[in-house]
Backbone bond lengths (Angstrom), bond angles and torsions (degrees), N, CA, C in turn:
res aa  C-N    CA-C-N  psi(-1)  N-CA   C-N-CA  omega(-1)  CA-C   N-CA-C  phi
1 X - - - 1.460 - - 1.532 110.90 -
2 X 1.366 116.81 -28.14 1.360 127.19 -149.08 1.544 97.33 -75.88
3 X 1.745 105.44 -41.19 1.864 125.46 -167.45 1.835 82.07 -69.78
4 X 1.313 112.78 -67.13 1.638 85.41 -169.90 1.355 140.20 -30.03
5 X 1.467 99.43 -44.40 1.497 111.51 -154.50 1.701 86.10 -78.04
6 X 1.640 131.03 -55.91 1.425 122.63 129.21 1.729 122.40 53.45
7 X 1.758 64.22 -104.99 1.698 98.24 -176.36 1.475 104.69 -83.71
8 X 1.599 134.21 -5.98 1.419 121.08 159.71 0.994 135.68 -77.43
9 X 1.517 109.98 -9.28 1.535 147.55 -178.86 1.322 108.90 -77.87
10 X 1.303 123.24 -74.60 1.225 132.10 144.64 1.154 123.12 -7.25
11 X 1.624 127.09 -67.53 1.703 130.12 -172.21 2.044 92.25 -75.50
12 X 1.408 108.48 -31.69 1.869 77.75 -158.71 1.842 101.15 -77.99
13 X 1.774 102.29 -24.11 1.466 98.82 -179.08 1.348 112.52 -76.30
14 X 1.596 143.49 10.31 1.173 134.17 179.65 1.578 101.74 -124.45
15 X 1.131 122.55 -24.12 1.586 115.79 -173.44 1.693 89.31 -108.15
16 X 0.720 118.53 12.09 1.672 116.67 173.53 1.581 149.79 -117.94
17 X 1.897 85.10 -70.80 1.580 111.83 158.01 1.614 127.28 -74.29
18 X 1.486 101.16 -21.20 1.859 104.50 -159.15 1.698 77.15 -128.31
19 X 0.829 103.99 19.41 1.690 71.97 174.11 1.736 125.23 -127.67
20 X 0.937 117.03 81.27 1.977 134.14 -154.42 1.093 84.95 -41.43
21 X 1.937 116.27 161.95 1.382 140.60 -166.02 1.867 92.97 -96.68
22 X 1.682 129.30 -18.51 1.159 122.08 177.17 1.478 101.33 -79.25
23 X 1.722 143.05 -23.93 1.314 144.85 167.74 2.057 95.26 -53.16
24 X 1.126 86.40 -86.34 1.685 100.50 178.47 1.786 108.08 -25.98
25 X 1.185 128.65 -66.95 1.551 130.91 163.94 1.179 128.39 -41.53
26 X 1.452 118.70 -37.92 1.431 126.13 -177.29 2.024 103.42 -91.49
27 X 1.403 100.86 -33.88 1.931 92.73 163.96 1.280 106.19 -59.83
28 X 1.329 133.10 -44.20 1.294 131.16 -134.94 1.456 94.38 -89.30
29 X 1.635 126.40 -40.93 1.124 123.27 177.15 1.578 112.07 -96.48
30 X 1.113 146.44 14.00 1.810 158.46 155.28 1.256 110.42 -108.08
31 X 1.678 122.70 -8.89 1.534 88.27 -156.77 1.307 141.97 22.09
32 X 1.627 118.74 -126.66 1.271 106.15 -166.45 1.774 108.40 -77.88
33 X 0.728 113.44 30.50 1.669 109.88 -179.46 1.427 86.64 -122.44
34 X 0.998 152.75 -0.99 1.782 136.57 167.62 1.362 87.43 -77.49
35 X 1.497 93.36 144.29 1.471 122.83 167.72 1.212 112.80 -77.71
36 X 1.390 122.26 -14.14 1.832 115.16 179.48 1.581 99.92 -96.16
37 X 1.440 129.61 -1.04 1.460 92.18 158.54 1.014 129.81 -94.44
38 X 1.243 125.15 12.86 1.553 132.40 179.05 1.918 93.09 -98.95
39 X 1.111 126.20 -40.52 1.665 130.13 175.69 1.728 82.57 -47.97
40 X 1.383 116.70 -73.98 1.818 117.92 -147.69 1.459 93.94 -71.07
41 X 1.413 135.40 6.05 1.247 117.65 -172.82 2.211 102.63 -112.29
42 X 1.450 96.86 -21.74 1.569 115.64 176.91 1.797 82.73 -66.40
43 X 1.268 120.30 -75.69 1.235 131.56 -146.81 1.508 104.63 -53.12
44 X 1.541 121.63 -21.25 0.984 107.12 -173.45 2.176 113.64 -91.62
45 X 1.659 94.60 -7.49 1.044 113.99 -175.01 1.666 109.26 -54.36
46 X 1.565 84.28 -48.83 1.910 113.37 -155.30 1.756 95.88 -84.13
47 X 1.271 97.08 -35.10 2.083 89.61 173.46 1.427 108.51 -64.80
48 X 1.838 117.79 -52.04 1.353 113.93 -167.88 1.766 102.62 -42.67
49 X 1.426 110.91 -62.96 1.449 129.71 -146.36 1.536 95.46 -82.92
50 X 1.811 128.19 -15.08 1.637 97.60 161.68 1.301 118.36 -79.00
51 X 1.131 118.53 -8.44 1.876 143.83 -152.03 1.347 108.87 -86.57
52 X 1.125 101.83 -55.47 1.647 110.51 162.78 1.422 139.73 -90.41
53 X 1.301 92.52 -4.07 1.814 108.21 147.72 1.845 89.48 68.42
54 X 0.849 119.36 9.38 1.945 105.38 -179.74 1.778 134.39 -136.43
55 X 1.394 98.25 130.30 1.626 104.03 -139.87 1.731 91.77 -55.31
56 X 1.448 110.43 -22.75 1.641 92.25 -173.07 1.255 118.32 -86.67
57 X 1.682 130.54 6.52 0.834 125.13 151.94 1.284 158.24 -55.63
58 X 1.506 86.22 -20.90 1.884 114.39 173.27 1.642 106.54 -49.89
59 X 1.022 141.39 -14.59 1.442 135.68 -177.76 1.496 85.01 -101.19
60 X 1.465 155.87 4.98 1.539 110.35 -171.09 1.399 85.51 -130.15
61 X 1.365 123.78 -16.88 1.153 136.14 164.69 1.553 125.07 -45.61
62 X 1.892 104.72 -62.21 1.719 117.35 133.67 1.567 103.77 -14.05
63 X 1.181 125.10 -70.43 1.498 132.33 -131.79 1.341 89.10 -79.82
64 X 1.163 123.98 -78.13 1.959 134.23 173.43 1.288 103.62 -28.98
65 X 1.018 128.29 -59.56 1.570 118.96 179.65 1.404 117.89 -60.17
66 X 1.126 124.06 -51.66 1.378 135.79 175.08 1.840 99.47 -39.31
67 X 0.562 91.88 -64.09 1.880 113.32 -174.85 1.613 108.43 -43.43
68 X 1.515 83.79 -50.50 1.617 90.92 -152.01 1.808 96.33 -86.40
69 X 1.513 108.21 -0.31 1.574 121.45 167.38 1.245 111.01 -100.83
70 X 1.355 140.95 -4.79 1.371 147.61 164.41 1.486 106.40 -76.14
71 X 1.198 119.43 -41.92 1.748 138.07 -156.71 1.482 96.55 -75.88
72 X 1.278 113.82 -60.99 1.666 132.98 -178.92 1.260 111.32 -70.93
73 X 1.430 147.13 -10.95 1.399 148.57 142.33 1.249 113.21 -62.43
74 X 1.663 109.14 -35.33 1.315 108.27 -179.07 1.716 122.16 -58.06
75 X 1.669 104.58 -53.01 1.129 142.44 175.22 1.603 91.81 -43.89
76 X 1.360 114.46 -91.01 1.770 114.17 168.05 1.160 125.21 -27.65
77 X 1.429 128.19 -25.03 1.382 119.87 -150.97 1.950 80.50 -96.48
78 X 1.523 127.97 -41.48 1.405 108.61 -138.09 1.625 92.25 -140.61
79 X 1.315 129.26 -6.79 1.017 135.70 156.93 1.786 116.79 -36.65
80 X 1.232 109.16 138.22 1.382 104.66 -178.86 1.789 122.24 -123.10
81 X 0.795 147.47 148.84 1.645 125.26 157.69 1.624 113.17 -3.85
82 X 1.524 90.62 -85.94 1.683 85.90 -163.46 1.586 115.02 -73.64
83 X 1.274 112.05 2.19 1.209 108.95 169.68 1.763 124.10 -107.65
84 X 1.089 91.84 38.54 1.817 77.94 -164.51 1.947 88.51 -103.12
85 X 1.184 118.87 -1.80 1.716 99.54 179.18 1.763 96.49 -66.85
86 X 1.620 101.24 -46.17 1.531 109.12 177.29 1.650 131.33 -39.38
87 X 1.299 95.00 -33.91 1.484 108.88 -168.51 1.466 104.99 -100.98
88 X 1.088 88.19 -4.27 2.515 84.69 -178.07 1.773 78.54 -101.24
89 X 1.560 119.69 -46.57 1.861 93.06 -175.53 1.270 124.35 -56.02
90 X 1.538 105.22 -42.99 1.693 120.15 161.91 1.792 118.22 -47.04
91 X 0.953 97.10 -59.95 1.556 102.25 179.99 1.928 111.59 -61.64
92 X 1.470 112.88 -43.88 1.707 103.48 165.44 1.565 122.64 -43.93
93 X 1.809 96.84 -54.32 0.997 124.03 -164.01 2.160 108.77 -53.27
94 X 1.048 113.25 -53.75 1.373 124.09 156.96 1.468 113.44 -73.20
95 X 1.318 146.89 14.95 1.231 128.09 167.42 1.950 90.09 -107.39
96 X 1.595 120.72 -30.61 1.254 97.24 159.95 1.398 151.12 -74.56
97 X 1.588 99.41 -13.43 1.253 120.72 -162.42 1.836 96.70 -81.91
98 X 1.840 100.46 -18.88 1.591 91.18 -171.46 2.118 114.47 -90.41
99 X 1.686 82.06 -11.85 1.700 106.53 172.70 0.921 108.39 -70.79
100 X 0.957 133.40 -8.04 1.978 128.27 -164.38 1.870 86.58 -127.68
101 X 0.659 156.75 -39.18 1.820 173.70 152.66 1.785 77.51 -39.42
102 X 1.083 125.77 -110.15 1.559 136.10 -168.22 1.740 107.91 -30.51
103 X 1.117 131.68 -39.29 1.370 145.15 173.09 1.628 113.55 -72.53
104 X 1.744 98.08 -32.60 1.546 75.14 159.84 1.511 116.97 -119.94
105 X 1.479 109.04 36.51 1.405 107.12 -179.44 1.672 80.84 -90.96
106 X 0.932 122.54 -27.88 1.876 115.60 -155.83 1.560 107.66 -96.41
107 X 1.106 125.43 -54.78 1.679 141.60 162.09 1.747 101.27 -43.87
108 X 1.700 120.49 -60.43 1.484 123.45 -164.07 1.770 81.90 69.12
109 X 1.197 136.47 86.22 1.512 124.85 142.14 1.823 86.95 -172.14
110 X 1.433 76.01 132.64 1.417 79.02 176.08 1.889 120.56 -68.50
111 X 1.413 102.15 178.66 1.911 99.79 -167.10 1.689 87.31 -112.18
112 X 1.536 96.49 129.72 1.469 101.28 -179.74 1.692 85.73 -131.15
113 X 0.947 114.07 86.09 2.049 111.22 159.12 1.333 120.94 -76.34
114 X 1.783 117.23 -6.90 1.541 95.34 147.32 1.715 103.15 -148.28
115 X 1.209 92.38 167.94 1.428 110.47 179.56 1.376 118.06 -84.03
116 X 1.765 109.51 105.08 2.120 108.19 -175.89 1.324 101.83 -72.26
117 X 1.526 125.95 82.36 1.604 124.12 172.86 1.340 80.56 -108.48
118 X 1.621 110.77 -173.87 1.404 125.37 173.28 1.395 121.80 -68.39
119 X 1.349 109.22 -26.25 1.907 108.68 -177.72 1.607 86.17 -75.06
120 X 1.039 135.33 -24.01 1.895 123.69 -172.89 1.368 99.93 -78.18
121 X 1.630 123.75 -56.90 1.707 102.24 162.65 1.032 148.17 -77.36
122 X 1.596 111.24 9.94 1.554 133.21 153.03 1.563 106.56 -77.38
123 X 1.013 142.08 -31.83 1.368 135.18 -155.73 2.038 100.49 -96.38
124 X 1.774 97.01 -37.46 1.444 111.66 -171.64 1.783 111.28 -71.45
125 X 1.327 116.03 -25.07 1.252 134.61 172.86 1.385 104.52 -73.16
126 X 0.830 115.78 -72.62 2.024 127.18 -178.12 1.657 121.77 -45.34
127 X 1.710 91.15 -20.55 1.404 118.91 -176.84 1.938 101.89 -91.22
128 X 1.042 115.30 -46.18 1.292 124.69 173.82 1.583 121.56 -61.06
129 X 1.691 106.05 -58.39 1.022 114.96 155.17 1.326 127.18 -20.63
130 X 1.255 116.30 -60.98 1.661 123.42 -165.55 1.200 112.01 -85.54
131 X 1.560 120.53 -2.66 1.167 95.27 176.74 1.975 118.38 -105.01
132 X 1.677 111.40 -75.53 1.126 104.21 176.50 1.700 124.60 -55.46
133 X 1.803 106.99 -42.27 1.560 126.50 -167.40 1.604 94.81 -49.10
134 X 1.577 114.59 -62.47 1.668 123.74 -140.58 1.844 78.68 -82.44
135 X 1.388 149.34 -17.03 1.294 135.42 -166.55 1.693 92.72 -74.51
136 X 1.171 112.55 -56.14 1.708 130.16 -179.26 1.218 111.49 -45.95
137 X 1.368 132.47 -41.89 1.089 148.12 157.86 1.664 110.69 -31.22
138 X 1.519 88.80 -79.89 1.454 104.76 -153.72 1.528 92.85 -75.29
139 X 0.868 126.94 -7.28 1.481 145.40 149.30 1.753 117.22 -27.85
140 X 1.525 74.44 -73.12 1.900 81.78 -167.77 1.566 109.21 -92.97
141 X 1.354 117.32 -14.30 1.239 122.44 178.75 1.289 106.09 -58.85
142 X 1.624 113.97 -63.10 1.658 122.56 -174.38 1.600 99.15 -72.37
143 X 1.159 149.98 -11.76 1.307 123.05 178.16 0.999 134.39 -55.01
144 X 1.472 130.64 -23.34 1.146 115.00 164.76 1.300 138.64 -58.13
145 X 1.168 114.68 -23.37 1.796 130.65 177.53 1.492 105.90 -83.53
146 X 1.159 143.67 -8.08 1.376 156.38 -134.66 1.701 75.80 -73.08
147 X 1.365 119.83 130.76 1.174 129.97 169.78 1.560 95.68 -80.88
148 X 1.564 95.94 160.99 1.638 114.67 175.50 1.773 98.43 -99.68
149 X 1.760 99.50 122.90 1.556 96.17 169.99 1.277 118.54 -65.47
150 X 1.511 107.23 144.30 1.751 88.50 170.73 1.574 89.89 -134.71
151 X 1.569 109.76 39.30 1.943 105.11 149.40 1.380 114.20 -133.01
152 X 1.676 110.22 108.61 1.736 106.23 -148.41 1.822 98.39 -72.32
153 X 1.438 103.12 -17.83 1.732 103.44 173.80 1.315 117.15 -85.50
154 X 1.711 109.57 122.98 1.369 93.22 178.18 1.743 94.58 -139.05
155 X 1.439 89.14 139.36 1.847 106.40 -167.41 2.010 104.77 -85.14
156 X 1.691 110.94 -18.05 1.454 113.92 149.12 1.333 118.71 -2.78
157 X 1.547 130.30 124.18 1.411 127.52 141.07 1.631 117.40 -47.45
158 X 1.370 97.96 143.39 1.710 101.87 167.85 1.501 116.50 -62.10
159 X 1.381 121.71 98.44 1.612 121.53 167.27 1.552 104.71 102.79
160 X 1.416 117.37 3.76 1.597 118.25 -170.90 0.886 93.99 -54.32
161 X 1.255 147.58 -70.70 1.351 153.56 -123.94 2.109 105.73 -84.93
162 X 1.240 92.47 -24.76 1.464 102.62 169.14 1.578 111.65 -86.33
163 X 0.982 117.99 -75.61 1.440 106.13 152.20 1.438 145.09 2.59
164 X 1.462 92.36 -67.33 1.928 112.96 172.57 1.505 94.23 -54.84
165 X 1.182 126.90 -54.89 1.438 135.31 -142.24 1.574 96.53 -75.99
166 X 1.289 118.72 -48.82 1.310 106.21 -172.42 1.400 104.58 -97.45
167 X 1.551 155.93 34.11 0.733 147.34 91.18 1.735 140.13 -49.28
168 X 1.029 84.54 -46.45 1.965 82.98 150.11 1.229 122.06 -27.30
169 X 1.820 109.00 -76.72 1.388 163.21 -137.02 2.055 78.61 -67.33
170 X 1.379 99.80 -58.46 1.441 111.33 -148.64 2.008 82.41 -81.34
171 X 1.159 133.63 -47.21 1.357 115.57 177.75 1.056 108.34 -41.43
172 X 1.703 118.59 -87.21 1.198 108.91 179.95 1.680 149.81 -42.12
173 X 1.219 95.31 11.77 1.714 131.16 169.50 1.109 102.83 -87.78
174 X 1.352 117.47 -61.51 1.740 108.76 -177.53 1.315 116.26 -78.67
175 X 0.862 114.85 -18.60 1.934 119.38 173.83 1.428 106.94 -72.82
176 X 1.388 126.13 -19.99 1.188 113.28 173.34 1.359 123.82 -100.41
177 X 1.404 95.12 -25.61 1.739 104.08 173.16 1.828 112.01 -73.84
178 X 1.517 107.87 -7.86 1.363 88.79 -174.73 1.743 107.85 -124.67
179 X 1.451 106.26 12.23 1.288 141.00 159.45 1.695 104.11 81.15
180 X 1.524 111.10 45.79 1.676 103.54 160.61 1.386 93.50 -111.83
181 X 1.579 116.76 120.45 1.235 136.85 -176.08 1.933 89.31 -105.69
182 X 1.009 116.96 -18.23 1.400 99.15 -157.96 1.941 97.63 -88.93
183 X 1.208 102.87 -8.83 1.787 106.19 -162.32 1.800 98.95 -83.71
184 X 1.788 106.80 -12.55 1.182 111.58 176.83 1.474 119.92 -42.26
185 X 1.464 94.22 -62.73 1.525 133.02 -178.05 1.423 100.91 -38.35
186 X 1.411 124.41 -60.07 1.403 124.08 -160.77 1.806 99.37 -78.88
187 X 1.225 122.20 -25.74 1.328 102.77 -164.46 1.722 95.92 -83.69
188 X 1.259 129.21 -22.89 1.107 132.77 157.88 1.359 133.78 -43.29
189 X 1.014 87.98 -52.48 1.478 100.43 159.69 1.565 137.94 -67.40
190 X 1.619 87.42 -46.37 1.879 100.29 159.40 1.524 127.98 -33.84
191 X 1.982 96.55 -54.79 1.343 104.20 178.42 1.582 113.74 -74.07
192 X 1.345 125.97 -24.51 1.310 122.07 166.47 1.103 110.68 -50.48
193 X 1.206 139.93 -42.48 1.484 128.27 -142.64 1.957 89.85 -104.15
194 X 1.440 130.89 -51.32 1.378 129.59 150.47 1.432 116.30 -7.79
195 X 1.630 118.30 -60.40 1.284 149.09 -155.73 1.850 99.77 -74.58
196 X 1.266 97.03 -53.57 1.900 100.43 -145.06 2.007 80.56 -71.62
197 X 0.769 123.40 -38.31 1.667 111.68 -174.66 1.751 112.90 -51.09
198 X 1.352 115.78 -32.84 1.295 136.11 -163.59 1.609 90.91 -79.92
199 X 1.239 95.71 -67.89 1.829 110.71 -178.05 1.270 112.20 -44.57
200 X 1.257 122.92 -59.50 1.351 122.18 -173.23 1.289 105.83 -65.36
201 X 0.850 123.64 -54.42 1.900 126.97 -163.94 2.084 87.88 -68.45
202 X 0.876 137.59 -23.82 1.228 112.15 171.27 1.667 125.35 -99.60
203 X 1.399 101.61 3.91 1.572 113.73 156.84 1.690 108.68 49.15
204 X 1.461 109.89 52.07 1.734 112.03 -159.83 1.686 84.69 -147.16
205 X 1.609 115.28 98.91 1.306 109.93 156.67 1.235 138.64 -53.58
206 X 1.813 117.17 -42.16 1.203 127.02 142.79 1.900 111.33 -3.45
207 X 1.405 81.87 -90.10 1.683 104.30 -171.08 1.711 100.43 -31.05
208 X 0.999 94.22 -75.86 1.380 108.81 -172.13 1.575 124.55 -41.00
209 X 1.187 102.66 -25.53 1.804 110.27 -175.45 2.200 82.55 -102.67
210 X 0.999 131.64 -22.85 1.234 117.28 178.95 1.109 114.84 -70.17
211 X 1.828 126.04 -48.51 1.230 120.00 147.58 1.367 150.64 -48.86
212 X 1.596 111.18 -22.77 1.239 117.02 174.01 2.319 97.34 -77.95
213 X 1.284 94.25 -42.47 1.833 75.80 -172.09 1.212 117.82 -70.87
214 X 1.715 111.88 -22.75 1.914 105.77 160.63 1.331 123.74 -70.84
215 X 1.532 104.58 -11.17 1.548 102.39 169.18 1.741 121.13 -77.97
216 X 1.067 118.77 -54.01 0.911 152.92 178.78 1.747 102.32 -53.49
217 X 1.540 125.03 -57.52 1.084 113.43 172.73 1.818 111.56 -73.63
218 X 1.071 125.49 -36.55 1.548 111.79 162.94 1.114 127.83 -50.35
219 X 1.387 135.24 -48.63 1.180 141.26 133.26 1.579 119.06 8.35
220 X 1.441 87.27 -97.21 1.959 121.35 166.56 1.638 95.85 -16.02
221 X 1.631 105.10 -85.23 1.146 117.63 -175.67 1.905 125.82 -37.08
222 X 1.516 108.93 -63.74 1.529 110.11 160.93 1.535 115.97 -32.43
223 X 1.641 120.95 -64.82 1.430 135.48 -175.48 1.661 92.42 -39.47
224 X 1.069 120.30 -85.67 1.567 137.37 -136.13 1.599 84.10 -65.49
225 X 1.696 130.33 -64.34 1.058 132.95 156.86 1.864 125.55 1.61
226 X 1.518 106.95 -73.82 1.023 126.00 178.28 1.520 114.68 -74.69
227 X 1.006 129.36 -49.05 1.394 133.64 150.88 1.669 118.34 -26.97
228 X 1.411 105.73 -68.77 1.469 111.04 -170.75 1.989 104.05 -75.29
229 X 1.474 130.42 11.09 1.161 127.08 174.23 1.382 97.11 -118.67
230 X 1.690 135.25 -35.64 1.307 114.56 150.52 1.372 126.42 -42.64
231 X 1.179 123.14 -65.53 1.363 121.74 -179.88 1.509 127.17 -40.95
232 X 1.931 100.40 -41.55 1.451 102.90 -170.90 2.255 100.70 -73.90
């Protein structure tokens, strides 16, 4: 476990911390002919192998880098404008999958970061729950009150408001499972104070009592949620 966390150290301080936005610009426009991806691909050599402190590591270290310079050509080679949020999740997504692969080529034990007992499919359910299911919910519950807009422009993110909600939903999940009940209060409050600028400036009681009962039932929902998976 220890080499992972290690070797996770390694990938966020070299593709992250050490690595300047003129490296990143000059791959993006040279690809494989920039000279900094072979620099960001050494660097990641020399982080793995100070990180893990062990002389026989120098061959797997080779290996992670190699990899993790195949992955990032890839990314360069076919990445597009509108696709590059896609291709940096894709591209993380395989630079860990090859850290945990390299960690157990060297350890031989496999990486278990959690334990499948029943509190893990109590916690993974409760986790699911809150997010898309309880939006649908609170969805169709409040529709009937659904105020009529009357500002056809709206400067809104696409889906923020779904979003916010099940991130909330999921804080107040972990605040209860790990027993700070009091941090509830403040994030509640947080979004009040976010909220009342919006509210007021649109001078629509409607609105305002529509948001307070979708608040309030997300809320509701997380609490009772988190509660009834502590208990179980």
């Amino acid at each position: 476990m220890i080499i992972f966390i290690k070797l996770f150290l390694a990938h966020i301080l070299g593709d992250f911390v050490l690595q300047p936005n003129s490296w990143v610009a000059d791959k993006e426009k040279k690809k494989h002919k920039s000279i900094y991806l072979y620099f960001h691909i050494a660097l990641h050599a020399i982080l793995a192998f100070i990180l893990v402190g062990k002389i026989d590591f120098i061959g797997l270290a080779i290996v992670l880098a190699a990899l993790h310079g195949f992955i990032d050509y890839a990314k360069l080679r076919y990445q597009k404008n509108k696709t590059k949020r896609s291709w940096f999740l894709l591209d993380q997504a395989l630079h860990i999958m090859v850290i945990i692969g390299i960690a157990y080529l060297y350890t031989n034990e496999p990486l278990f970061l959690l334990s499948f007992d029943k509190s893990f499919w109590m916690l993974l359910t409760g986790i699911v729950f809150l997010t898309k299911p309880t939006s649908i919910i609170i969805k169709n519950v409040i529709s009937i009150w659904t105020p009529e807009s009357k500002n056809s422009h709206d400067d809104s993110l696409s889906n923020a408001g779904n979003y916010i909600g099940i991130l909330e939903r999921l804080f107040v999940f972990s605040f209860i499972i790990t027993g700070h009940f009091e941090a509830i209060g403040f994030l509640l409050a947080a979004k009040s104070i976010f909220r009342f600028g919006d509210l007021k400036e649109a001078k629509d009681r409607k609105l305002t009592e529509y948001v307070l009962i979708g608040t309030l039932l997300s809320f509701g929902i997380a609490l009772l949620t988190g509660l009834l998976v502590q208990v179980l």
